[in-house]
Structure formats: C-alpha cells, structure tokens
TORKOL-4160 file (C-alpha; in steps of 0.2 Angstrom, whole numbers, padded with zeros to 4 digits, m for minus):
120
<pt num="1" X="0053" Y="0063" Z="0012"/>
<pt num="2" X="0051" Y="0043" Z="0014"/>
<pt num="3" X="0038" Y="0034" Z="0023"/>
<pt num="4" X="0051" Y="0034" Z="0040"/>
<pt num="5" X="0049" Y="0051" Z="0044"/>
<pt num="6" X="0029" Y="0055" Z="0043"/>
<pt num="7" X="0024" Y="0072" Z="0046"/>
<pt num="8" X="0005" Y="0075" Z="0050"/>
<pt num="9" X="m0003" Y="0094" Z="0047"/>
<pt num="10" X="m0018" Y="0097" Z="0058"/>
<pt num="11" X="m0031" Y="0111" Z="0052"/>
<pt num="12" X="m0048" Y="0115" Z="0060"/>
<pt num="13" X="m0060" Y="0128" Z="0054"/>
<pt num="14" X="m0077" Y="0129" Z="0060"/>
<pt num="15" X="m0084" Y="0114" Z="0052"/>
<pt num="16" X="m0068" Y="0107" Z="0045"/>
<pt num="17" X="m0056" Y="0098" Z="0051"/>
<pt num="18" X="m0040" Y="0091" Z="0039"/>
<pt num="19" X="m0026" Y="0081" Z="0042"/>
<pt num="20" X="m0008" Y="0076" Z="0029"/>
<pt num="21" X="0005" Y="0066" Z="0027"/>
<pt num="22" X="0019" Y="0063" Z="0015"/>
<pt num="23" X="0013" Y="0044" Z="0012"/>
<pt num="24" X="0017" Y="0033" Z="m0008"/>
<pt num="25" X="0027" Y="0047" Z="m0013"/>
<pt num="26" X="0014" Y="0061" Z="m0012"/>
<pt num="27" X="0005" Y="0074" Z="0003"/>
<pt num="28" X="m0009" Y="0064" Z="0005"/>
<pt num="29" X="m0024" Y="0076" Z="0011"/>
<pt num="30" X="m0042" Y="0071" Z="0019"/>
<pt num="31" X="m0052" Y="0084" Z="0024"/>
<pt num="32" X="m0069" Y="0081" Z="0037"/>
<pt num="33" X="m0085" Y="0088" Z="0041"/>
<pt num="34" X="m0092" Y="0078" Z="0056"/>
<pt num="35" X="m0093" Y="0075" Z="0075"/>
<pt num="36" X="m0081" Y="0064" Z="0077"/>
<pt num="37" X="m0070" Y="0071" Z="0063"/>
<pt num="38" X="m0053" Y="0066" Z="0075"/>
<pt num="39" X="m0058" Y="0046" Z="0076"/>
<pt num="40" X="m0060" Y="0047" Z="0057"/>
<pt num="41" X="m0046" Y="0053" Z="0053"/>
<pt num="42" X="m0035" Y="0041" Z="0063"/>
<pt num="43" X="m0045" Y="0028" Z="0055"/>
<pt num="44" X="m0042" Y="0035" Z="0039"/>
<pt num="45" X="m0020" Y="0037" Z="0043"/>
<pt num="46" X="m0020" Y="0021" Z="0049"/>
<pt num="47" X="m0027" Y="0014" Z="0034"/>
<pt num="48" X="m0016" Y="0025" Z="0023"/>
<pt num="49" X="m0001" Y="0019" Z="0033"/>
<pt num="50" X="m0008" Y="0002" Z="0032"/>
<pt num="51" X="m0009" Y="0002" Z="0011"/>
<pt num="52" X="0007" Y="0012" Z="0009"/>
<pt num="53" X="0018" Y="m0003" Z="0018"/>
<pt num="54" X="0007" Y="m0012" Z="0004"/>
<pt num="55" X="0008" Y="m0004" Z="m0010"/>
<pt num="56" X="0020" Y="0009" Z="m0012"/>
<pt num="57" X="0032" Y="0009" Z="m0025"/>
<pt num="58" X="0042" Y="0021" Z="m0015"/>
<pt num="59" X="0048" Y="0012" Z="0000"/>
<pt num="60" X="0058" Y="m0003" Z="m0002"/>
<pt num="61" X="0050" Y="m0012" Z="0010"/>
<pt num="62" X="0033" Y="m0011" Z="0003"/>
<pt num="63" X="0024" Y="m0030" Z="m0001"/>
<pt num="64" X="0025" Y="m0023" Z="m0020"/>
<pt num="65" X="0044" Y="m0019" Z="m0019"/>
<pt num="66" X="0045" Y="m0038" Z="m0014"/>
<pt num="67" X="0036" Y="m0044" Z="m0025"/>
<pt num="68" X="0046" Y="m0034" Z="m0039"/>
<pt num="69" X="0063" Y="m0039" Z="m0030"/>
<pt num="70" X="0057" Y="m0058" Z="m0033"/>
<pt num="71" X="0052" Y="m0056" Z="m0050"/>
<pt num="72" X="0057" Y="m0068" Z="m0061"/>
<pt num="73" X="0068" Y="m0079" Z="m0047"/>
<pt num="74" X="0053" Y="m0084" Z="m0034"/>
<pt num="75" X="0036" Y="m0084" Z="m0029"/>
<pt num="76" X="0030" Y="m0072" Z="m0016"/>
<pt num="77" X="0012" Y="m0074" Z="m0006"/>
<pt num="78" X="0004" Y="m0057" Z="m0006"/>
<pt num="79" X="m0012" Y="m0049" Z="0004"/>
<pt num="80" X="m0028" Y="m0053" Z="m0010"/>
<pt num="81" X="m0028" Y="m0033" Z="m0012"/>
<pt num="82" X="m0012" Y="m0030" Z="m0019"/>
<pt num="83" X="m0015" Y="m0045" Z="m0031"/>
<pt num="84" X="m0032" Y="m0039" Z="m0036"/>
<pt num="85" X="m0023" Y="m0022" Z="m0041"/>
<pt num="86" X="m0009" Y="m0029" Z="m0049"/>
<pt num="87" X="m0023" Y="m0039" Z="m0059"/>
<pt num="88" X="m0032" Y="m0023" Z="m0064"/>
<pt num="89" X="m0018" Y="m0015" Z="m0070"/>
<pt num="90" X="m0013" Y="m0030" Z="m0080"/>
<pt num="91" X="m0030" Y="m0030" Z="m0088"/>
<pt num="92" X="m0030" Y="m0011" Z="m0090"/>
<pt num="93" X="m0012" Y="m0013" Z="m0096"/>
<pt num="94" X="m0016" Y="m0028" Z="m0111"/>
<pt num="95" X="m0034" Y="m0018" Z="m0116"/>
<pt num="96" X="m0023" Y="m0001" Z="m0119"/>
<pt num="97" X="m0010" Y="m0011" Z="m0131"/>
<pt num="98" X="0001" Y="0002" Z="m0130"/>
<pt num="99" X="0011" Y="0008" Z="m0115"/>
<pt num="100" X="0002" Y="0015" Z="m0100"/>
<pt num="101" X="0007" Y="0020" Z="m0081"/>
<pt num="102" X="0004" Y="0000" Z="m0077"/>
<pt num="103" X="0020" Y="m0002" Z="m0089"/>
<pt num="104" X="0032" Y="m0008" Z="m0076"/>
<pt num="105" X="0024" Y="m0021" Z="m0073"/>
<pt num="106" X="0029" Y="m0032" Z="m0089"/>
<pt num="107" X="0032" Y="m0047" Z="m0077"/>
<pt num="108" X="0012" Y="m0047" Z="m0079"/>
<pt num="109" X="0007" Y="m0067" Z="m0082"/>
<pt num="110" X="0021" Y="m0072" Z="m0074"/>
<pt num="111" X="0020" Y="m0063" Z="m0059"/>
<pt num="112" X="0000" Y="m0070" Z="m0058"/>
<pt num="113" X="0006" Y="m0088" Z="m0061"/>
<pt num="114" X="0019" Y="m0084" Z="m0048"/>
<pt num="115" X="0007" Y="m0077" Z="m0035"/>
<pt num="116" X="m0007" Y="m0090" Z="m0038"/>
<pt num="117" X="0007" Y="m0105" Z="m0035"/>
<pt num="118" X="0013" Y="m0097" Z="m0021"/>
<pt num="119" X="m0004" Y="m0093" Z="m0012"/>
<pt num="120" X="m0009" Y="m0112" Z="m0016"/>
C-alpha cells in the first residue's frame, strides 16, 4: 500500500478506542484510553502523516527521498528534525563500526556538510 491510498481502522471497546493506517511502510497502530480519545487521535494521524511526508523511505516524495536523490550532486535545505535523525543515525552508525540499519546512509559527512551549507 503506498502513502496515496491511506486506509484508517476505527475500533472502540469500552475504554478503548484505536485507530491504523498503513503509513512509512508499516500499519501503524495507536490505541487511547481518555475522554477525548477521537481529538487525540487526529492529532496523533495528523502528526503521523506529517513525519511520513518527512521521513519515509518509502514514498518518493518524502524530504529524505530528496535529499537521497541530491546526494552527492546538490545541497538540499531540510526541516531541523530530519537533520537531527540523520545525525543520530550517523553517530549510531560510526560508534557501531560495523554495518547497521543506518547503513544506507554512507553519504554521512557529506550529506551534513551539504545540509549545514545549504541551511546557511
């Protein structure tokens, strides 16, 4: 399923309510026990839609897919939290010094230099 055709799952029980969507390649489920359940939960989606046009690897369009596309040919502005993940994973990735789920992003000092001059 990609991020154009989102399906959302509504469940109540008696103190429950859930709600999911296929969103960054996976079903993404949050469950809520409170009053306002509803409202929080389309705060939450909205938020999940939000980071998934941000930071999924899985939709072509995503700021991270950019900023892979540019890799290496120009630099790309991006929101402070995608570059603060794609430092973690760098640090994560260069403490590990061996090959980890941050692999694929070998571009690592470049891609920061790239960002910082771009952002300036």
């Amino acid at each position: 399923m990609t991020s154009g055709s989102i399906q959302h799952t509504f469940t109540s029980t008696t103190n429950l309510t859930s709600r999911s969507a296929h969103l960054m390649g996976a079903t993404i489920t949050i469950s809520i026990s409170h009053g306002e359940a509803d409202r929080l939960l389309d705060d939450v989606f909205l938020l999940l839609h939000l980071y998934e046009k941000r930071f999924s690897a899985n939709d072509e369009t995503s700021e991270l897919m950019q900023v892979n596309k540019a890799a290496g040919k120009n630099p790309v502005s991006v929101h402070p939290d995608l570059f603060e993940l794609i430092k973690l994973g760098k640090k994560h990735s260069l403490a590990s010094q061996k090959p980890s789920q941050y692999s694929h992003w070998s571009f690592g000092q470049s891609l920061e230099n790239r960002i910082f001059d771009a952002g300036s």
